[in-house]
N, C-alpha and C positions, 0 to 999 in steps of 0.2 A: 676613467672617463677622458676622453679625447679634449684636446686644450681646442675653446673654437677661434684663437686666434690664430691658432696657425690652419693654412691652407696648404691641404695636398695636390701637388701639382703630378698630371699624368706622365708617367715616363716618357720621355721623348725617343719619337723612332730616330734611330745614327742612319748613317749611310754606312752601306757595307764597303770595305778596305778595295783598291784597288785590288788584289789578288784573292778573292773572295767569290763565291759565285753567287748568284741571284740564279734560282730556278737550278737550269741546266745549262747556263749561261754564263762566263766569267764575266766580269765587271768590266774590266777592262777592254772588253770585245763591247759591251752595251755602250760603254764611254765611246770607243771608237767610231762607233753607228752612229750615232747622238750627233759628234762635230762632225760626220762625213755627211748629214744627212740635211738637203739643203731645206731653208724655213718652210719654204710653200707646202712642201709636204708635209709639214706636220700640223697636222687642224688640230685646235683646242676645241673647237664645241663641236657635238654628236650630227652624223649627217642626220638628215630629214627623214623620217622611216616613210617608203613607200605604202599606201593603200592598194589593195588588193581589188580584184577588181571582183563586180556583184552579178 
């Protein structure tokens, strides 16, 4: 029987090693993108989805 004092915490996601790939992608190339890639362009909230017309 499991002790209930202790708590199981979820493995935590790492980041992958600079020479490591993501996808099809090295890291080091996404890094690169990231600080090449000036703030404006990068939105944090979903644009506005358009309505279709009736």
């Amino acid at each position: 029987m499991p002790d209930p004092q202790k708590t199981v915490s979820p493995p935590q996601k790492k980041e992958p090693a600079l020479w490591e790939s993501y996808g099809s992608f090295p890291v080091w190339l996404l890094k690169l993108i990231s600080a090449l890639t000036p703030g404006f362009l990068i939105t944090k909230s979903q644009a506005p989805k358009r309505k279709l017309p009736q």
